[in-house]
C-alpha positions as CSV (number, residue, x, y, z in Angstrom):
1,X,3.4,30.9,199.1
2,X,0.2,33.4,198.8
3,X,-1.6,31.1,201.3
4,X,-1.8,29.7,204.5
5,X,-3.2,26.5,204.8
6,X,-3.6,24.8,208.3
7,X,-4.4,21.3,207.6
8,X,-5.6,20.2,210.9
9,X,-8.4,23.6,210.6
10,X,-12.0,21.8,210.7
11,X,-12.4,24.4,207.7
12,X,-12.2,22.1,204.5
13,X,-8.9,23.4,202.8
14,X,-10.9,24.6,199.4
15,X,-12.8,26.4,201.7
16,X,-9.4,28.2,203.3
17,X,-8.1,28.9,199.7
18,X,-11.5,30.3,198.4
19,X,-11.8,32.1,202.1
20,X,-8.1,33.6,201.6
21,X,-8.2,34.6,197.6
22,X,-11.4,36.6,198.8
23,X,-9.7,38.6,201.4
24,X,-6.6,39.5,199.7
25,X,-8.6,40.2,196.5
26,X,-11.0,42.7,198.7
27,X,-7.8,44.3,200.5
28,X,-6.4,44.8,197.0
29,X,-2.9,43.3,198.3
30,X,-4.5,40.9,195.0
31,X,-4.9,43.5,192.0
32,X,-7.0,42.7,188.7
33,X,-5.0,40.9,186.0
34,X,-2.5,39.0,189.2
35,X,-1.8,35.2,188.4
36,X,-2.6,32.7,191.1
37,X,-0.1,30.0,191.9
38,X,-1.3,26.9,189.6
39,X,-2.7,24.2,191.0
40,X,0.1,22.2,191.0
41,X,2.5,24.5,192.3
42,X,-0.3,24.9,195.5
43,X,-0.5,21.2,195.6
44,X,2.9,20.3,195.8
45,X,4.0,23.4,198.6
46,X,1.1,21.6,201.2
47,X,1.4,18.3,200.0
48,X,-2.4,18.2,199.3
49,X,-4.6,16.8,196.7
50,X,-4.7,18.5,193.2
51,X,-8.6,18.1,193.0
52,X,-8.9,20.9,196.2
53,X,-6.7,23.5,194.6
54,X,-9.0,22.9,191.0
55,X,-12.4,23.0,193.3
56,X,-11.1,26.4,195.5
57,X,-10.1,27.8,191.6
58,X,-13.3,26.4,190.3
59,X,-15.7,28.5,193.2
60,X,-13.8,31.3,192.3
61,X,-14.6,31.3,189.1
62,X,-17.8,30.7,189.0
63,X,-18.2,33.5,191.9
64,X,-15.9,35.8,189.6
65,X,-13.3,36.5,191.5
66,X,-10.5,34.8,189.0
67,X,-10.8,34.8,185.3
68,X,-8.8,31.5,183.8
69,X,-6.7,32.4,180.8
70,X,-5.5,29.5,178.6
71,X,-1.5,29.2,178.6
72,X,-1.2,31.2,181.6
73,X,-3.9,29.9,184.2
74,X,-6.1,32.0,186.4
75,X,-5.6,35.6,186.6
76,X,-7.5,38.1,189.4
77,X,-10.6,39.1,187.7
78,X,-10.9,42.6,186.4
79,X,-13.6,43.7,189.6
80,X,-15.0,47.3,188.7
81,X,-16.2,48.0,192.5
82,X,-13.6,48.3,195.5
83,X,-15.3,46.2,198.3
84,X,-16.5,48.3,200.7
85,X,-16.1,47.9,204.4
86,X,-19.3,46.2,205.0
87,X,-18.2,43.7,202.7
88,X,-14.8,43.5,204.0
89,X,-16.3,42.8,207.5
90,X,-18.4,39.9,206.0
91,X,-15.7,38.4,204.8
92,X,-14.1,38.7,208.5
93,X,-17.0,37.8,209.9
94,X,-16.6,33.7,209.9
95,X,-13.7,33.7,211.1
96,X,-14.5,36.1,214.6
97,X,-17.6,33.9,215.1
98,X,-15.3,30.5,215.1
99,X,-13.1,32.2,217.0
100,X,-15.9,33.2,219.3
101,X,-17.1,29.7,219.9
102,X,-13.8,28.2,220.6
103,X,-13.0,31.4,223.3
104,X,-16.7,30.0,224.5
105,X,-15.3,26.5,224.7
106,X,-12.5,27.0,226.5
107,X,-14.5,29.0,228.7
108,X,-12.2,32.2,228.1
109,X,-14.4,35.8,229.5
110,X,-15.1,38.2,226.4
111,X,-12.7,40.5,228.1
112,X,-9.9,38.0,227.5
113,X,-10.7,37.1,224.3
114,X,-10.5,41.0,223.3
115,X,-7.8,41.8,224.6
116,X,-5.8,38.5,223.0
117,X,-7.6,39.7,220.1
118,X,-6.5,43.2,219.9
119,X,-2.9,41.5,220.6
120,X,-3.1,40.2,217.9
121,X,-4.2,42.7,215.7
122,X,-1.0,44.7,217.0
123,X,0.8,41.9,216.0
124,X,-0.4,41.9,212.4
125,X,-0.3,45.4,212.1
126,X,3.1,45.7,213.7
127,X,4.5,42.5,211.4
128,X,3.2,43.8,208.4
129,X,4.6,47.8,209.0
130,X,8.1,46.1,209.2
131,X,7.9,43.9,206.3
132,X,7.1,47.1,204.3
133,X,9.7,49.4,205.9
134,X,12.7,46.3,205.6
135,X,10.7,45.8,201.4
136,X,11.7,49.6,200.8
137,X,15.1,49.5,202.4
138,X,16.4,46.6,199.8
């Protein structure tokens, strides 16, 4: 499935769905003219209400980030401008500071909280290198 939804994250899932379609839109691993999974099809794989998926879609719209197409559902909008890195940092930007204030509520130093982030980003990185490499094998 295109997303991951953690339904025990304080963030409200339509906020995760809207959050994730943003990023992968401004990456460009989501192209102009790409369906998104319907609504039901979102609903059903994380056994959530309908009514979240339509309000996620819905904010999307309205910001212009997915177009809807009758028959087909919603599409990637056609963006002209490639987000830039500033805006790709905002978009990052939520996330880091929740991150921040759970590091500062467990009482974890900056330094270990770096370092388990840059981990992480190895991780990613690393995950993501093999996907593509085993993806161009098959």
């Amino acid at each position: 499935m295109l997303y991951d939804i953690q339904t025990s994250s304080p963030v409200p899932i339509y906020r995760q769905i809207v959050e994730q379609v943003q990023r992968l839109i401004a990456s460009g691993q989501l192209p102009p003219g790409t369906d998104l999974p319907s609504v039901r099809a979102v609903a059903l794989h994380f056994a959530i209400n309908p009514m979240t998926v339509s309000k996620a879609y819905s904010m999307l719209e309205t910001a212009g980030n997915i177009v809807r197409k009758r028959g087909v559902g919603m599409t990637v909008a056609n963006q002209q401008n490639v987000s830039s890195t500033e805006d790709k940092l905002d978009l990052l930007r939520p996330s880091l500071q929740a991150a921040a204030q759970v590091a500062a509520q467990l009482g974890i130093s900056r330094t270990e909280a770096q370092a388990l982030f840059l981990a992480c980003l190895q991780n990613t990185h690393v995950d993501a290198y093999q996907d593509e490499k085993r993806e161009s094998h098959e």
